[in-house]
C-alpha positions as a printed Julia matrix, in Angstrom:
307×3 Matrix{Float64}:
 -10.76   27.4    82.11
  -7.36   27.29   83.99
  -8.07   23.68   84.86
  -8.54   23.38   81.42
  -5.46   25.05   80.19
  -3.18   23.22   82.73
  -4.6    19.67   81.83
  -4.17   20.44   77.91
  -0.73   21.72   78.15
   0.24   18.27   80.39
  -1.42   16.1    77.63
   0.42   17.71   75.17
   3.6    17.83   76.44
   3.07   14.28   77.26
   1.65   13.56   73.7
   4.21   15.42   71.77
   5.93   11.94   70.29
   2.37   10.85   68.81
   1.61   14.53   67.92
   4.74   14.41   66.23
   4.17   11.24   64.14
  -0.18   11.42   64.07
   0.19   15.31   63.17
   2.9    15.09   60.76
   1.6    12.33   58.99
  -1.67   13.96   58.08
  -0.47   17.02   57.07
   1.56   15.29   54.46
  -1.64   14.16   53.5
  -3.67   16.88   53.95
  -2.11   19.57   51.46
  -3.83   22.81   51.85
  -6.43   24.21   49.44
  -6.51   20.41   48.16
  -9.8    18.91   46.87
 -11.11   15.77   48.65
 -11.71   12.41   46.6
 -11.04    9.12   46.43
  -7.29    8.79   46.02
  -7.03   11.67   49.15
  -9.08    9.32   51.39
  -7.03    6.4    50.43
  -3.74    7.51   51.04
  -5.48    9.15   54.37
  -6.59    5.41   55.78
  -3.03    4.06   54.85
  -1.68    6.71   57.1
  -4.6     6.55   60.29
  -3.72    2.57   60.08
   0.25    3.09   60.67
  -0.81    5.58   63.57
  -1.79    2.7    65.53
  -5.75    4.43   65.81
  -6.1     0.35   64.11
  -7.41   -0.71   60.7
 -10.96   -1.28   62.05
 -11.28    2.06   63.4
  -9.41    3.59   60.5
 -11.8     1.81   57.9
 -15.17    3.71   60.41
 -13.08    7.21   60.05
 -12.95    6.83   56.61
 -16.22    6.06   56.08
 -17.89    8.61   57.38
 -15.46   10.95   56.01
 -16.77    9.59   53.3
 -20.49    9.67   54.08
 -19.72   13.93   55.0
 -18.24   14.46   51.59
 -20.97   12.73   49.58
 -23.49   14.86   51.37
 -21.48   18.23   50.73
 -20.64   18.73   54.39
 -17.07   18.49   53.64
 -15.57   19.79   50.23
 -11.11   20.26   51.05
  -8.56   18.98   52.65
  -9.0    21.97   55.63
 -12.24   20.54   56.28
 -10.97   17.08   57.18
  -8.98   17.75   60.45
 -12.3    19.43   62.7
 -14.75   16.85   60.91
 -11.83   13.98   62.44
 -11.55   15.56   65.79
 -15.31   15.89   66.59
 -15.19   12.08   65.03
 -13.02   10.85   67.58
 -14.66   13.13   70.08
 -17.79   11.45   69.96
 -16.74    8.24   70.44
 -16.58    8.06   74.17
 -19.99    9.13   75.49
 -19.15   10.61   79.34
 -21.54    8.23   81.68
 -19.01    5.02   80.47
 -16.29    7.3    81.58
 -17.09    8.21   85.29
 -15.94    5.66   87.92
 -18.64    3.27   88.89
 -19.69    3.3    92.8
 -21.02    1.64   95.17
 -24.13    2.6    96.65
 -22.7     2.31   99.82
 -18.85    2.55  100.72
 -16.3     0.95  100.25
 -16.16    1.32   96.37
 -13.8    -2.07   95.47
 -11.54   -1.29   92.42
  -9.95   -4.54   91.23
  -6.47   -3.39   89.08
  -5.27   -6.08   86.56
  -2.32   -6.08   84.38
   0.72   -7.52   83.44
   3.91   -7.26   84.64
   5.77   -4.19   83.6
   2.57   -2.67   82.41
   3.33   -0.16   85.27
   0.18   -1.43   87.23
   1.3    -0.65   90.79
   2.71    2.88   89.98
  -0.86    3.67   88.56
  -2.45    2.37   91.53
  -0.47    4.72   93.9
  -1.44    7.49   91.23
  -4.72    6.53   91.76
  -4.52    6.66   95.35
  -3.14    9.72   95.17
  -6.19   11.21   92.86
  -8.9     9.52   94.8
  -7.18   10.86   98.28
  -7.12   14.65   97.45
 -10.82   14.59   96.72
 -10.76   14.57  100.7
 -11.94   10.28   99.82
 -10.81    7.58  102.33
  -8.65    5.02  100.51
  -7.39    1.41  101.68
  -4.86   -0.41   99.36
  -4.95   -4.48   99.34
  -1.57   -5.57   98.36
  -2.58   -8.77   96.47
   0.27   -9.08   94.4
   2.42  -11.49   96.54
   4.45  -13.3    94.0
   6.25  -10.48   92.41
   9.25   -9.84   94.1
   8.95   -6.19   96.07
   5.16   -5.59   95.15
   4.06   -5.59   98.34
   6.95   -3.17   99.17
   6.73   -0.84   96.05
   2.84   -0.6    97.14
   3.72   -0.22  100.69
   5.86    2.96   99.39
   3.49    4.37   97.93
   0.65    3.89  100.72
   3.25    6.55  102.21
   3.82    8.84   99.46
   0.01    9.16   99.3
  -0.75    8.62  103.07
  -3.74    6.39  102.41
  -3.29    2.73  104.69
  -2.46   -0.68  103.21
  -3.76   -4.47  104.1
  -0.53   -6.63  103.45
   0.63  -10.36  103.91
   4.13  -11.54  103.56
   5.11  -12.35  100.01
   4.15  -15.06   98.54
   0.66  -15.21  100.89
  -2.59  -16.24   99.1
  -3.54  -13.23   97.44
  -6.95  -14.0    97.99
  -6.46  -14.13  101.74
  -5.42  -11.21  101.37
  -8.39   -9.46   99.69
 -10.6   -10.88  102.31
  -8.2    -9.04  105.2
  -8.4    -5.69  102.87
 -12.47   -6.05  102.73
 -12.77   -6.46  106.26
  -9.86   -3.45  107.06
 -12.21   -0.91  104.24
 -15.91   -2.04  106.12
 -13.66   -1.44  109.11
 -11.8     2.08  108.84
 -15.09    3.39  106.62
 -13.07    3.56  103.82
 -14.65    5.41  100.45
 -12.32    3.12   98.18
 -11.11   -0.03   98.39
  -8.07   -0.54   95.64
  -7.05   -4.03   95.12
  -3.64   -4.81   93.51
  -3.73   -8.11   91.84
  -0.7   -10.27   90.71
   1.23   -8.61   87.43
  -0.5   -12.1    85.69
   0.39  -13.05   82.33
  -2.53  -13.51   79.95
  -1.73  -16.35   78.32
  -0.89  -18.48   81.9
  -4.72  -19.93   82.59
  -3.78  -21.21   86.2
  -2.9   -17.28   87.37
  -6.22  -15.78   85.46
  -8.08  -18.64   87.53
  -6.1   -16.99   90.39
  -7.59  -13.67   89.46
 -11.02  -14.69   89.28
 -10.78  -16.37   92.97
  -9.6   -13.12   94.05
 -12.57  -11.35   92.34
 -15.43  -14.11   93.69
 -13.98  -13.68   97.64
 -14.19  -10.06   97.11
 -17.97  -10.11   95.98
 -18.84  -12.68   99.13
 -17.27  -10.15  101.27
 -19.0    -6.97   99.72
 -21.86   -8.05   97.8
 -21.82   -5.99   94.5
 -18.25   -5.74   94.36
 -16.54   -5.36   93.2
 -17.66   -2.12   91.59
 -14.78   -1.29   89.08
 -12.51   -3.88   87.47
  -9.6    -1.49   85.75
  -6.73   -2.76   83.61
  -3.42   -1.17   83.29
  -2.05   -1.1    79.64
   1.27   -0.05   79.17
   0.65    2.24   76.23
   4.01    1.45   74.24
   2.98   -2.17   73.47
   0.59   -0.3    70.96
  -2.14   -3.07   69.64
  -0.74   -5.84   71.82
  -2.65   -3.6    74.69
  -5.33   -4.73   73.08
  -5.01   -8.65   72.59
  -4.15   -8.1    76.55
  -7.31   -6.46   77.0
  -9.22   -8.9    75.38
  -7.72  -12.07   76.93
  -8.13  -10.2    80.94
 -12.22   -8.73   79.55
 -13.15  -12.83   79.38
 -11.58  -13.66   82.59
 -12.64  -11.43   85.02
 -15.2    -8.56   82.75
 -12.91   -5.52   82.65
 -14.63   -2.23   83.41
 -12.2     0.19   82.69
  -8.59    0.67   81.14
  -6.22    2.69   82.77
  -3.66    3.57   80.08
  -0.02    3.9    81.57
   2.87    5.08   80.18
   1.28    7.59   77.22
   3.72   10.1    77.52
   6.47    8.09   76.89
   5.35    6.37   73.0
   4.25    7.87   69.58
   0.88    5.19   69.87
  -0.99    7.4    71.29
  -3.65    6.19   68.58
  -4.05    2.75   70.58
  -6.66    5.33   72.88
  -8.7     5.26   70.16
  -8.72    1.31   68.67
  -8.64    0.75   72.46
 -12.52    2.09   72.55
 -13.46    0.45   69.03
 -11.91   -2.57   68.74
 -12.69   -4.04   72.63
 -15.74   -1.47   73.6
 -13.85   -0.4    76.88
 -13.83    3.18   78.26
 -10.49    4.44   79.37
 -11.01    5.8    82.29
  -7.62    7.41   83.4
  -4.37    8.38   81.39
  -0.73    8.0    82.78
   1.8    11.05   81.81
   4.65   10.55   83.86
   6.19    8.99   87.16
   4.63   11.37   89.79
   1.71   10.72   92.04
  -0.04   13.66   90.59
   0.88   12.21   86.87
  -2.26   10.82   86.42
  -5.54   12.38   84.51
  -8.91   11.16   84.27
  -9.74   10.97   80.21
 -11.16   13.79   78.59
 -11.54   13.07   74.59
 -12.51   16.81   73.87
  -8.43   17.42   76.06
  -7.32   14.18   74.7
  -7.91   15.0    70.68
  -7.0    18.77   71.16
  -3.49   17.96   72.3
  -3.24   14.58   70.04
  -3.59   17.12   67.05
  -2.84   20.58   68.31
């Protein structure tokens, strides 16, 4: 329960800009007392689309809202904000949410994501996470074109004290995975994380690069690799999710990792995020620290959204 408690107040103290704008929205929708029908359901789609939650998702919320007040399981306006919560709630079944392993170690974790997305922060977070569960963690530093990736990964291989595989910039990154592969099998490692180039989406030659990275990987360690996790930068609100789509057809995305959610009122894109692209999110970013990173919990996640 403390767990609990301590996760829910970080979430929403890191929510409190969408809180602000999700929360207050609805409640000028919802007026107390008020009986639901048409014209209340309306107005309450026109205000889950501006929340970024995405007019597809929006236009499923509403219908079963809907659906629940035809059939007399809803009747006012009070009855609307638990029947949305346990909505959202059961969205995100908990097997697509657990990290997928290998049946033997190393677990390879491919990170994608554009640059500024805050992809190589959130791998250090992860190191970090992974790391205190007493787990043996190698980084691959396979993002040699950006200038100082290798050496804003290489601080925070020391912040967390797990080891790093590096080339000089501007290496094949590739190369570079293969050197990481053989360091994890090496050193035993539990997880293997690989940071990729910050690629843009829409530049085909780097996504080809990405997918060369991905096939050496997979000849080094067959089955890997296990995870393939994308960094969003949470701010961008539905753009996340064009960026999401365009990465999911290069190289299959597994996971999101959304970065940055403390910092935006779109904390709504969680949500079209899981409906519009059929990804789990799989960790939440809420600030700079290594410990600033959470593994998603809807039941945590919609309390403090709304609470």
């Amino acid at each position: 329960m403390a767990l609990f408690s301590k996760t829910l107040d970080k979430l929403r103290n890191g929510l409190r800009k969408s809180r602000d704008k999700i929360g207050g929205s609805l409640m000028t929708v919802l007026t107390l007392g008020r009986r639901i029908d048409e014209n209340l359901l309306e107005h309450l789609e026109e205000q889950l689309i501006s929340d970024d939650i995405g007019v597809e998702t929006s236009l499923r919320i509403i219908e079963d809202l809907r659906s629940a007040w035809k059939e007399k399981k809803i009747a006012s306006s009070e009855d609307i904000l638990p029947f949305l919560k346990q909505d959202l709630i059961n969205c995100w079944p908990n097997r697509e949410r657990r990290l997928i392993l290998a049946d033997s170690p190393p677990t390879v974790i491919l990170v994608t994501g554009v640059n500024g997305s805050g992809k190589t922060t959130s791998i250090g977070k992860l190191a970090h996470y992974l790391s205190s569960q007493n787990k043996k963690v190698v980084l691959g530093a396979c993002d040699t074109f950006r200038a100082a990736a290798v050496e804003q990964l290489t601080i925070w291989s020391r912040r967390t004290d797990v080891q790093i595989v590096k080339h000089q910039q501007g290496s094949d990154p590739a190369a570079v995975a293969y050197d990481a592969c053989d360091a994890a099998l090496a050193r035993n490692a539990d997880f293997l994380l690989i940071d990729t180039a910050g690629r843009l989406h829409t530049q085909k030659n780097l996504m080809k690069e990405l997918t060369k990275i991905r096939d050496v990987v997979a000849r080094k360690i067959p089955g890997s690799p296990h995870e393939v996790i994308q960094v969003l930068d949470a701010t961008t609100g539905q753009n996340a999710v064009n960026q999401a789509k365009m990465f999911n057809e290069a190289v299959d995305v597994t996971g999101i990792m959304l970065a940055k959610l403390d910092g935006t009122a779109k904390g709504g894109i969680v949500v079209a995020i899981r409906n519009q692209i059929n990804i789990p999110v799989k960790f939440v970013g809420l600030g700079e620290g290594p410990e600033d990173l959470e593994p998603f919990d809807p039941e945590t996640f919609v309390e403090a959204l709304f609470s």
